[in-house]
C-alpha positions, 0 to 999 in steps of 0.5 A, spaced: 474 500 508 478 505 514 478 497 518 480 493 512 485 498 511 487 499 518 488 491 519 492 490 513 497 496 516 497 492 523 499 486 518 505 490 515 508 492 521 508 486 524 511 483 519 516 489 517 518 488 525 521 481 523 524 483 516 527 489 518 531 486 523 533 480 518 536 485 514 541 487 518 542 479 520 538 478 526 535 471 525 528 470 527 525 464 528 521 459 523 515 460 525 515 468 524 516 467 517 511 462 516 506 466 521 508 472 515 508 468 509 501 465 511 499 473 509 503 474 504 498 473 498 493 479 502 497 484 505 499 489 500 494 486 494 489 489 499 492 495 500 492 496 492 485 494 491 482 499 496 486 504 493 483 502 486 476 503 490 477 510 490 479 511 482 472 513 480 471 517 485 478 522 484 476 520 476 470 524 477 474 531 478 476 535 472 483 533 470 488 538 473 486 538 479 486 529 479 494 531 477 495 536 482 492 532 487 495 525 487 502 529 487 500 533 493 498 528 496 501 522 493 509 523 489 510 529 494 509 524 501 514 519 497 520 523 495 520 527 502 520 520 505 525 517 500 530 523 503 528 521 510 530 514 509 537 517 506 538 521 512 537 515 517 538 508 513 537 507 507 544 507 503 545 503 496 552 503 495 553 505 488 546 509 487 548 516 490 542 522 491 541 524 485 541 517 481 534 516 477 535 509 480 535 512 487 528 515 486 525 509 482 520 504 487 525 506 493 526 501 498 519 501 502 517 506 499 514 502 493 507 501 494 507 509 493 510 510 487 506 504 484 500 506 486 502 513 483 503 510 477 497 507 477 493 514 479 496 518 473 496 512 468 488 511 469 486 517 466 488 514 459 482 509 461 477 512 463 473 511 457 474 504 456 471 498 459 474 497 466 475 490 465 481 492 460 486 495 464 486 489 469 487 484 463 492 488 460 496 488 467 496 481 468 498 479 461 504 483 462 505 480 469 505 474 466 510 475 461 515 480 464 521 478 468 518 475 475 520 478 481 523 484 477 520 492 479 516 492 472 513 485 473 511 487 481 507 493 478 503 489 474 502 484 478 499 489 483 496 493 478 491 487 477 489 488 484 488 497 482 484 496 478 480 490 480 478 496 486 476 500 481 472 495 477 468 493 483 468 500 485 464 501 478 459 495 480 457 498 486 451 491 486 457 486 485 460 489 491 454 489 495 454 481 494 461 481 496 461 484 501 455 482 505 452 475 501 453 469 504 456 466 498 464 470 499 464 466 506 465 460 501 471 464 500 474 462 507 477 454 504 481 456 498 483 463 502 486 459 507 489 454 503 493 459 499 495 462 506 498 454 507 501 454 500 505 461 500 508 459 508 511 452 503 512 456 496 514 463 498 517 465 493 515 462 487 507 465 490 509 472 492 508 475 485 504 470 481 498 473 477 494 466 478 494 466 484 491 474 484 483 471 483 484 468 490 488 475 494 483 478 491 477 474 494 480 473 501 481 481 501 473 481 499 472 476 504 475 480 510 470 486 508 465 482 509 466 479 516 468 487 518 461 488 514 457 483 519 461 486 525 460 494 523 453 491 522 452 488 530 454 494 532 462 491 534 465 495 530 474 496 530 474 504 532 482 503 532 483 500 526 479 504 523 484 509 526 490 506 523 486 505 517 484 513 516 491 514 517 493 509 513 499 513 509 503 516 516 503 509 519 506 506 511 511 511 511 513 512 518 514 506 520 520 503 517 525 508 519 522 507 526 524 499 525 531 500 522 534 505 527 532 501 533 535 495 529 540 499 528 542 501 535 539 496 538 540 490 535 546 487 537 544 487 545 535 483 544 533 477 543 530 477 536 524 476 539 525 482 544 526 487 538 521 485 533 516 487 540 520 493 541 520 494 533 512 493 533 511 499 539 516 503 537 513 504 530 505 504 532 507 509 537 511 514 533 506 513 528 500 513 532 503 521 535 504 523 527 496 521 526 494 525 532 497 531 529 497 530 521 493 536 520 498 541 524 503 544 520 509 542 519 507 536 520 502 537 515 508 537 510 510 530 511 504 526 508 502 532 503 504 537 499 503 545 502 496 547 499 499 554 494 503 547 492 497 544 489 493 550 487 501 551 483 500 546 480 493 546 477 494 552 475 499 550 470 495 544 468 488 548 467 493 553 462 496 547 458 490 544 457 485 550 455 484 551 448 488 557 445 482 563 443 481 563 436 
């Protein structure tokens, strides 16, 4: 999981290396966004599934303390990052701080408060079938307006909780990841690879191509299986991969201030280079020391935070003595 997590972080940041500059009007060239269009279907449809792979597990946990963790260690992350990327980039003419639009799906940050969604909407779940969630979602990704924010957080939560269903088959996943069979998977995976650098737009967010993102995300688990298995195991990006959230959230202010200043004197292949390293190396020194205070706070909430509020939760949802 920590490899497949990792790889999927390294083709975020390759392709935000591009992007970024873009943004501020620097022209890559084509075959940059084709290389980044081919991995389109798989980048963040794999970060989702891994996420719903661990919902069971957290679902496990009495309620307060479930909620308390997923604001400590997922809103909190979000909104401290959303006031980072106010203060060094991010500035939407016409949503100042304190607008509700700022602080809904921000920029980058999206993939947190989707997956926030997810986790704190799970719990109404959990007694149903696992199936039900993911069908619920993709009929409401196909029939909400495309491309819109509540179309994209259907769209991947078909993926959320995909990671959750398998997660509550552990024997499908099992066949997945080291059966044979999932290399079949290689010929349409990389066929839908070919047809989003063609139809980037049109494939970006549609639920009927979920099936096959979801197939090439199973199908590199599988091959990292086979190496980890030959002993030829990815300890860098399973480093990446643990440290999934400090590389995701700290690297796209990274890109956009060295955009910003340097942008206009690199070659744009030059300055998605320098981008890359920039990004992994200062992401790459917050890995190393995210567990010292106050770096700490940067990635999730301080302790009497958490413990705060599942102290409140624990007594709203206790029973009034008769």
């Amino acid at each position: 999981m920590d490899s497949v997590r990792g790889l999927a972080i390294v083709l975020l940041l390759l392709w935000h290396a591009s992007a970024v500059p873009e943004l501020y009007d620097v022209q890559m060239p084509e075959f940059i966004r084709s290389a980044n269009a081919f991995f389109m279907p798989y980048r963040m449809p794999t970060l989702m599934l891994l996420s719903g792979l661990l919902l069971a597990r957290s679902l496990q946990k009495p309620l307060p303390t479930y909620i308390a963790g997923k604001l400590a260690m997922i809103v909190w992350p979000y909104v401290v990052w959303v006031l980072i990327a106010k203060a060094t980039f991010l500035d939407v003419e016409g949503l100042p701080w304190w607008h509700w639009r700022a602080w809904y799906a921000t920029s980058y940050l999206w993939f947190l408060f989707f997956i926030a969604v997810y986790y704190l909407a799970a719990p109404m779940f959990s007694r149903l079938p696992a199936w039900i969630p993911i069908g619920l979602a993709a009929a409401a990704g196909l029939v909400l307006p495309y491309g819109s924010v509540e179309q994209r957080l259907a769209y991947f939560a078909v993926f959320f909780f995909v990671g959750n269903w398998l997660a509550r088959h552990p024997s499908a996943l099992e066949q997945a990841t080291h059966g044979r069979a999932i290399l079949l998977a290689g010929v349409p995976v990389i066929g839908f690879g070919i047809a989003a650098c063609l139809w980037t737009d049109q494939l970006q967010y549609s639920v009927w191509g979920a099936p096959i993102s979801v197939a090439g995300a199973l199908l590199c688990a599988a091959l990292f299986s086979r190496l980890e298995r030959r002993g030829r195991g990815q300890p860098m990006l399973r480093f990446v991969g643990r440290s999934s959230i400090v590389f995701y959230v700290s690297h796209f202010p990274v890109m956009a201030l060295v955009t910003l200043a340097a942008g206009d004197h690199l070659q744009p292949l030059i300055l998605a280079c320098i981008n890359l390293v920039a990004a992994v190396l200062v992401g790459w020194a917050l890995a190393l020391w995210k567990e010292r205070i106050p770096i700490r706070w940067l990635f999730q909430a301080p302790r009497p935070f958490a413990r705060g509020v599942e102290k409140i939760l624990g007594g709203a949802t206790r029973r009034p003595a008769i």
